[in-house]
C-alpha atoms as a printed R data frame, in Angstrom:
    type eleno elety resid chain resno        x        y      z
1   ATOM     1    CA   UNK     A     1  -90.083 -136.279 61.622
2   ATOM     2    CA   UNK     A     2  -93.460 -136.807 59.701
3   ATOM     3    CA   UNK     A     3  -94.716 -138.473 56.615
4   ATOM     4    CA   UNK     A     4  -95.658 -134.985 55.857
5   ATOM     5    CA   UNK     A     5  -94.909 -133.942 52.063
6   ATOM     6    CA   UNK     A     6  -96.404 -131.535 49.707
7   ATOM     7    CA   UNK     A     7  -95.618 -132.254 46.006
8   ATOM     8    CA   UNK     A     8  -95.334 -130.051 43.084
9   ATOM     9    CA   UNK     A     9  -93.876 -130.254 39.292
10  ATOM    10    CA   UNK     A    10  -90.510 -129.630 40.678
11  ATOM    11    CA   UNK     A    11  -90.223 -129.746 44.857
12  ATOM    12    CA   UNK     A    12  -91.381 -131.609 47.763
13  ATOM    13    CA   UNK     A    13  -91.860 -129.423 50.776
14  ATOM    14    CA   UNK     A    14  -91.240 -131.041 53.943
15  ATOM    15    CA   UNK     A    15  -90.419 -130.462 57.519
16  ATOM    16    CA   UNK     A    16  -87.234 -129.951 58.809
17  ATOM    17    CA   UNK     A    17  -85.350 -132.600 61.017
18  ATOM    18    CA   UNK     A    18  -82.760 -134.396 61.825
19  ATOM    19    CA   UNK     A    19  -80.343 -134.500 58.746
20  ATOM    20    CA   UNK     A    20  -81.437 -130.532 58.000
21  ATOM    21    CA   UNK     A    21  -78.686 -129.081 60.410
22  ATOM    22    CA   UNK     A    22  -75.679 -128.905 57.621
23  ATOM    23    CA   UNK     A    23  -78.379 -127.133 55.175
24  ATOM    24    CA   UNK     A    24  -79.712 -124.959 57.839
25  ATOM    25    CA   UNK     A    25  -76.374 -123.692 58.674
26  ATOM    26    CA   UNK     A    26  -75.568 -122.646 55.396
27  ATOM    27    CA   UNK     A    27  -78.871 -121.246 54.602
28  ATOM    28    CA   UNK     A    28  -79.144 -118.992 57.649
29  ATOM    29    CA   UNK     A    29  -75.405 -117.568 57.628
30  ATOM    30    CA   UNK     A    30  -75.917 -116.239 53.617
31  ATOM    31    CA   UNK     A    31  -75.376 -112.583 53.437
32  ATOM    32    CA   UNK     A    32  -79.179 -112.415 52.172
33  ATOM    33    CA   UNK     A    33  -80.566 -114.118 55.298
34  ATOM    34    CA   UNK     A    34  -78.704 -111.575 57.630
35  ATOM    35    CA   UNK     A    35  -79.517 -108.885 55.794
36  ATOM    36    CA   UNK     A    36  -83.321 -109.348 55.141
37  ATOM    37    CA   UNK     A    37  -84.201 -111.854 57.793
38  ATOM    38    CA   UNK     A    38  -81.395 -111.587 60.624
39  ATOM    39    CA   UNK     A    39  -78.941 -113.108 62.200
40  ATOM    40    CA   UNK     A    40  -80.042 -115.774 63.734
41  ATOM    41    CA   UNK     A    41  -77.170 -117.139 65.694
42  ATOM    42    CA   UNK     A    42  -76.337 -120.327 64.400
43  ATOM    43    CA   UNK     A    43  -72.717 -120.984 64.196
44  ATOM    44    CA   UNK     A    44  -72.612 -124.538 63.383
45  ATOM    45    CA   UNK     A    45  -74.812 -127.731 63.402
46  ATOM    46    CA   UNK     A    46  -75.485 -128.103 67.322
47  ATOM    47    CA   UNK     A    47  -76.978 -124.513 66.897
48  ATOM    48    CA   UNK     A    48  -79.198 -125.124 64.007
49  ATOM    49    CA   UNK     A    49  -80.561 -128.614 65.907
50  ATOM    50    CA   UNK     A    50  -81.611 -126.456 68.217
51  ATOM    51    CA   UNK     A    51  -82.972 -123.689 65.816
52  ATOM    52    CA   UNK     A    52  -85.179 -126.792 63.736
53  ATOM    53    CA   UNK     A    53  -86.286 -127.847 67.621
54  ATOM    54    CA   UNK     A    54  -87.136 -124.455 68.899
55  ATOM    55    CA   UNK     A    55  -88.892 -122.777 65.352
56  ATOM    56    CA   UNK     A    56  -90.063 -124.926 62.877
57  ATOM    57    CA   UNK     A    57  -91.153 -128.224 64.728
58  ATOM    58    CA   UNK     A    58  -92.696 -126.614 67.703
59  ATOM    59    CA   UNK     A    59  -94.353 -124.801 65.047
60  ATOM    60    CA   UNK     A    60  -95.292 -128.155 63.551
61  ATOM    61    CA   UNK     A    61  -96.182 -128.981 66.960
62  ATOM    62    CA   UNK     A    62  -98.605 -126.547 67.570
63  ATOM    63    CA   UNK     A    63 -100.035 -125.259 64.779
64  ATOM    64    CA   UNK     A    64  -99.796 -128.132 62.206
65  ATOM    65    CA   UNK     A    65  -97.227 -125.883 59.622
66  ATOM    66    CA   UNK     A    66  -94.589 -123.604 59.564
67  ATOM    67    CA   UNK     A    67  -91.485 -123.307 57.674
68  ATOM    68    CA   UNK     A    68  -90.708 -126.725 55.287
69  ATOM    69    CA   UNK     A    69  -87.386 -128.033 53.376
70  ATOM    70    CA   UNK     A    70  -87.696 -127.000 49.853
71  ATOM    71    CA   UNK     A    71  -86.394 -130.629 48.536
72  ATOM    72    CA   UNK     A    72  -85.868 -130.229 44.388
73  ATOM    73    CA   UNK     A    73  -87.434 -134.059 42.997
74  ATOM    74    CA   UNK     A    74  -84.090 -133.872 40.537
75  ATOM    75    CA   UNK     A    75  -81.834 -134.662 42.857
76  ATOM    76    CA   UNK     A    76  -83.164 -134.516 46.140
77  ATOM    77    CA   UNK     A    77  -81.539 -131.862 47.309
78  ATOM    78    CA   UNK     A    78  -82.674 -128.947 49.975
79  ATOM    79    CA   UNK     A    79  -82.785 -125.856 48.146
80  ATOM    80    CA   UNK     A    80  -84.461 -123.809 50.579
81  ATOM    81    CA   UNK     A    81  -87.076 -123.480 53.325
82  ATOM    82    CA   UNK     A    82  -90.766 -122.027 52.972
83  ATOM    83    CA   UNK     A    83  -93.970 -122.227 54.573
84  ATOM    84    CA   UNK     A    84  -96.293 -120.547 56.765
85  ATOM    85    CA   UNK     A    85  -96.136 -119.354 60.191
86  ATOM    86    CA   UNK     A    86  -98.470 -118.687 62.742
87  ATOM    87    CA   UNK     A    87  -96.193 -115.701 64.333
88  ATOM    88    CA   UNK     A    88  -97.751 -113.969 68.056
89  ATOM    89    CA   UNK     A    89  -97.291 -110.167 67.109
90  ATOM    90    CA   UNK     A    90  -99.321 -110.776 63.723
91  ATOM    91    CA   UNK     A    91 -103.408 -111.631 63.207
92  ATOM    92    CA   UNK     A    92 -102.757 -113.508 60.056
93  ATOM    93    CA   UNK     A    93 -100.448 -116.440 59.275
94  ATOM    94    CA   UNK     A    94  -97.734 -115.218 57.840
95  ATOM    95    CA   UNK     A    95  -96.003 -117.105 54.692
96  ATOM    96    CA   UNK     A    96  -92.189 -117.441 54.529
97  ATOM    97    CA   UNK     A    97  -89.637 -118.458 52.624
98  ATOM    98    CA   UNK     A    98  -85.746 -118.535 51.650
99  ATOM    99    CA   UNK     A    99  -83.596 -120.034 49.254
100 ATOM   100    CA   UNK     A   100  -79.936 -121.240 49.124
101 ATOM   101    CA   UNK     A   101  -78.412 -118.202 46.473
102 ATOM   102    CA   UNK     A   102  -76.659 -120.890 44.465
103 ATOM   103    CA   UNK     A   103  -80.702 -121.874 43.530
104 ATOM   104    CA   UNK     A   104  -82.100 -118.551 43.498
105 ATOM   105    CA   UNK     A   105  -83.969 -117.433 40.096
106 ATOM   106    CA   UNK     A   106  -85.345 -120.665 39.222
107 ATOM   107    CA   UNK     A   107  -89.066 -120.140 40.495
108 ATOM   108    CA   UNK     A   108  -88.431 -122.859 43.525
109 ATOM   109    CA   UNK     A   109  -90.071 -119.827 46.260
110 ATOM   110    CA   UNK     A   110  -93.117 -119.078 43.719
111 ATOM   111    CA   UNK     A   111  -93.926 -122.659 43.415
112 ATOM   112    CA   UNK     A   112  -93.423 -123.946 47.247
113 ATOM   113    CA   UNK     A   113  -95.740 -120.663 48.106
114 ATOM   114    CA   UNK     A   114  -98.524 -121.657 46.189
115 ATOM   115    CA   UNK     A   115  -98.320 -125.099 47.087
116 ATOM   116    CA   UNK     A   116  -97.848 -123.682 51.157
117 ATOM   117    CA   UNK     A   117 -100.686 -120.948 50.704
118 ATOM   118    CA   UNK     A   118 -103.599 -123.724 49.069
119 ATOM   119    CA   UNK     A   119 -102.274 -126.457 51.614
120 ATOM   120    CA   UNK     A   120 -102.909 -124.305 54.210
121 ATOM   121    CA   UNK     A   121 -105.847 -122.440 53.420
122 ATOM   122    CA   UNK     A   122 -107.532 -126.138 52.253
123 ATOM   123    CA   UNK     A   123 -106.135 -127.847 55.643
124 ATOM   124    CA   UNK     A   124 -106.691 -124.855 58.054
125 ATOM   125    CA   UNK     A   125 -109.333 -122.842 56.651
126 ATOM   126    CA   UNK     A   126 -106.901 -119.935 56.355
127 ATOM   127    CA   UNK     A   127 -109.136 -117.136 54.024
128 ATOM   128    CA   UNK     A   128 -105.804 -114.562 54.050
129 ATOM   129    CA   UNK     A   129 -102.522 -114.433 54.738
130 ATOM   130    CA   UNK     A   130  -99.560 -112.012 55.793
131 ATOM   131    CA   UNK     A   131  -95.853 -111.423 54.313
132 ATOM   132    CA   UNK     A   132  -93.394 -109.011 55.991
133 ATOM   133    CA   UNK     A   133  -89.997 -107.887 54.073
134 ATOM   134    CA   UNK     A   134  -87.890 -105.364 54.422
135 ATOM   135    CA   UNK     A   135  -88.371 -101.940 53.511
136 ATOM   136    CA   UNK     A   136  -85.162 -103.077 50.701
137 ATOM   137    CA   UNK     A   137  -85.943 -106.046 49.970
138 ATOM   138    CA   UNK     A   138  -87.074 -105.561 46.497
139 ATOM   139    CA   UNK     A   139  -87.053 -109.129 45.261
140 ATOM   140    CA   UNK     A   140  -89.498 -110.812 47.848
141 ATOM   141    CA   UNK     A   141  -91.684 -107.794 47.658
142 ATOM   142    CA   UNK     A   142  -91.838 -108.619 43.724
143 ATOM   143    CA   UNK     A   143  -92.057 -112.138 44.297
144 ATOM   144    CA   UNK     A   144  -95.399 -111.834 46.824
145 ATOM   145    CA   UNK     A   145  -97.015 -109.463 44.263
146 ATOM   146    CA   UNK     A   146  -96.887 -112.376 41.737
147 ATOM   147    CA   UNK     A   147  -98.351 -114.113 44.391
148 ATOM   148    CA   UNK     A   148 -101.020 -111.493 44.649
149 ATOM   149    CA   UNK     A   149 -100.526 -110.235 47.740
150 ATOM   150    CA   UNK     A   150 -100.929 -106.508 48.502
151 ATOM   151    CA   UNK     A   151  -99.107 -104.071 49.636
152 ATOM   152    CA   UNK     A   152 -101.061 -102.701 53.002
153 ATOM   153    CA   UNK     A   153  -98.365 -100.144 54.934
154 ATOM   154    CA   UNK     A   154  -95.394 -100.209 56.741
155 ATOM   155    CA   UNK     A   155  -95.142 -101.482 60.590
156 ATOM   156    CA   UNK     A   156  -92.983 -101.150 63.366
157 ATOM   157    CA   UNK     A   157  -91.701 -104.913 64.428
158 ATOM   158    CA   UNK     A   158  -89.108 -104.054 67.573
159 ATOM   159    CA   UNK     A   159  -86.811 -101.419 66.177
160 ATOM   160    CA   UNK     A   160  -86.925 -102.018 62.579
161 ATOM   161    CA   UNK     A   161  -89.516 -100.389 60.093
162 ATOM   162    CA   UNK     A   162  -91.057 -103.837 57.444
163 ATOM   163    CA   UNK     A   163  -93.276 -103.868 54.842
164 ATOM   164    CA   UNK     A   164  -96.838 -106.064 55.125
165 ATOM   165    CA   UNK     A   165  -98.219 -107.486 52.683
166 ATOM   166    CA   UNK     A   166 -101.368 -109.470 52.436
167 ATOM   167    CA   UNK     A   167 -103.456 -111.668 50.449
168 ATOM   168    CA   UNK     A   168 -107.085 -111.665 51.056
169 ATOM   169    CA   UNK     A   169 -109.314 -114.972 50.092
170 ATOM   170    CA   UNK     A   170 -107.370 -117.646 49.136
């Protein structure tokens, strides 16, 4: 792992490493994960070692970003993951993020976005960005429209129908 860190009033984003695989676990097995983002296959902490190593630090690898712990400064504690990722079916990088339900509605996601989306476009040049949600997924769809990202259509990714969303000049 890196000295990487992004700091705001509340959080330090992160990446994800060694020590992550207990939080990762738990984060992608929440009802909300497998409903909006999927199952993902991770069982138990071998599988999300190998779920760190094969999607957020190659990502880190190659690109520079991707998805980030969501650490909250009070008591250093991973609340979540967020970040953004450069994906190969999309021409935009596309910001992400989740968070545990027991922290949910406490504005963690809104602040690590805005900290991921200026990081990135400052670092990377990035002028826009994507977001893709489910057609149901009401509350991320809220969430990126406080970010100021647009609606733009619905789009066939494999066999489901999502919504994209982007935000033009950062």
């Amino acid at each position: 792992m890196s000295d990487f860190r992004i700091e705001t009033e509340r959080l330090v984003l992160r990446e994800l490493g060694p020590g992550d695989e207990e939080f990762i676990c738990e984060l992608v097995n929440e009802p909300d994960w497998i409903r909006y983002i999927g199952d993902r296959g991770v069982k138990n902490e071998a599988d999300a070692a190998n779920y760190i190593k094969a999607g957020p630090a190659k990502m880190y690898e190659e690109f520079g970003h991707g998805l980030w712990a969501m650490e909250a400064k009070e008591t250093d504690e991973a609340v979540g993951i967020c970040g953004v990722l450069k994906r190969p079916d999309m021409d935009l990088p596309d910001l992400g993020f989740a968070v545990l339900s027991k922290f949910r509605r406490r504005g963690y996601s809104l602040e690590a976005s805005k900290a991921s989306l200026v990081y990135c476009a400052d670092r990377f040049g990035y002028k826009s960005f994507a977001a893709i949600t489910t057609l149901d997924n009401a509350a991320s769809g809220a969430l990126l429209e406080k970010l100021d990202f647009e609606f733009r259509e619905n789009i066939e990714v494999g066999k489901e129908t999502l919504r994209l969303f982007v935000l033009e000049a950062v």
